[in-house]
Structure formats: C-alpha cells, structure tokens
C-alpha positions in Angstrom: 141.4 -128.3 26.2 142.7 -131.3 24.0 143.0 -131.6 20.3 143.1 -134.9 19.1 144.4 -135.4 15.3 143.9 -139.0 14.1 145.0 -140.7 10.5 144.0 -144.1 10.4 143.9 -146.0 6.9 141.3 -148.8 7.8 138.1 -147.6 7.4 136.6 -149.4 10.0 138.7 -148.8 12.5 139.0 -144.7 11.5 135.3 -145.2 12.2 135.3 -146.6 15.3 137.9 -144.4 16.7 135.8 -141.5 15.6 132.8 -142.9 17.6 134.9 -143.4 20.4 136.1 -139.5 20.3 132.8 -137.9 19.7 131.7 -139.4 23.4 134.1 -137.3 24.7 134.0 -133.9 22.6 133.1 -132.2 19.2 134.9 -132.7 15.6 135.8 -129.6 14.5 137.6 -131.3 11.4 137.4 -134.9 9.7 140.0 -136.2 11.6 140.2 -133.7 14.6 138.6 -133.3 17.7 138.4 -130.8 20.7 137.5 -132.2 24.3 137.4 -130.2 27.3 139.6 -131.5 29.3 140.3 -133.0 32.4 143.4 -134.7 34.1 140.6 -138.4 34.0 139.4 -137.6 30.8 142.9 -137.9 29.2 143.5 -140.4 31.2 140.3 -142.4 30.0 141.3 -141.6 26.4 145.2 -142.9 26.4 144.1 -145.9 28.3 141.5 -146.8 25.7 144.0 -145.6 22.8 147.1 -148.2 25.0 145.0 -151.2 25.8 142.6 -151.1 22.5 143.1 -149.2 19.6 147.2 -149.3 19.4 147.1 -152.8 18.9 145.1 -152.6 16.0 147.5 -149.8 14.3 149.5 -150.3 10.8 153.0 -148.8 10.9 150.9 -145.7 8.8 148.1 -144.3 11.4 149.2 -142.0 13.7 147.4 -140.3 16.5 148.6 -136.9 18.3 147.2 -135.2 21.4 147.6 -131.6 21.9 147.1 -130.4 25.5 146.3 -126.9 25.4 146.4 -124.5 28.1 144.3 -121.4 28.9 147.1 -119.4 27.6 146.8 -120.6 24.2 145.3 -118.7 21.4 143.1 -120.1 19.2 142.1 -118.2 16.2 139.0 -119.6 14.3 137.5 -118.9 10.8 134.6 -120.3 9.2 132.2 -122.8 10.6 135.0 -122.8 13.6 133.8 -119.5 14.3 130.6 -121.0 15.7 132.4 -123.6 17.8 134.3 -120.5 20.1 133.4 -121.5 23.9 133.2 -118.2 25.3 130.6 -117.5 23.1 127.1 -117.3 25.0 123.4 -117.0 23.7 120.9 -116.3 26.1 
C-alpha cells in the first residue's frame, strides 16, 4: 500500500494533482491518499509526478510517498474505520 501526502499552494494545480491520485486510489484525508500498490503503479505515479507536475512546483509544495508493507499497522478511527481492507460484506 502507498500513502501519498500532498501540500500544494496553487489551487489549480492542488486540484489537478488530486484528480490525478484519485485514478489510482481513495482519499482518506484532504490532502492524503491510499493506493494499492504495485511495483508499475508507483512507477506510473513518480513518472507523472518527474516529467509533469514537479515542474510546475513553488519552493512551498511538497509531496511524500509512504510505501507500506504488509507488516505495517494501521490503526484507524472514524470515518477511516470504514475504509479497513480486510473488512468484507457479503
């Protein structure tokens, strides 16, 4: 799983940058995302970040990536609660 963590002071840019995250996961936060992960997926998402967005960065906006592994425990609260993948509704 990844954890993306964006602040980005244009607007329009924050927006687009949002847009482009949400085709690749869920916000669980207004400037955080969660994508299930894969080694071409993160690929797909620092390439776009390199070759498009970084260029358009003030010396302000920063982005981070958190790779998380299976080992890592996640303790939600909240709304969160609702976003746990190993919960199942059948």
């Amino acid at each position: 799983m990844l954890l993306i963590s964006y602040d980005i002071s244009d607007t329009k840019l924050r927006t687009k940058f949002a847009k482009f995250l949400k085709k690749y996961g869920e916000r669980q936060q207004y400037s955080l995302f969660e994508i299930q992960n894969s080694e071409r997926v993160l690929e797909n998402i620092q390439t776009q970040i390199k070759y498009y967005f970084e260029k358009r960065f003030s010396q302000d906006d920063s982005i981070m990536i958190f790779q998380m592994s299976k080992q890592c425990k996640i303790t939600r609260y909240g709304y969160a609660k609702n976003q746990e993948s190993d919960l199942l509704i059948i």
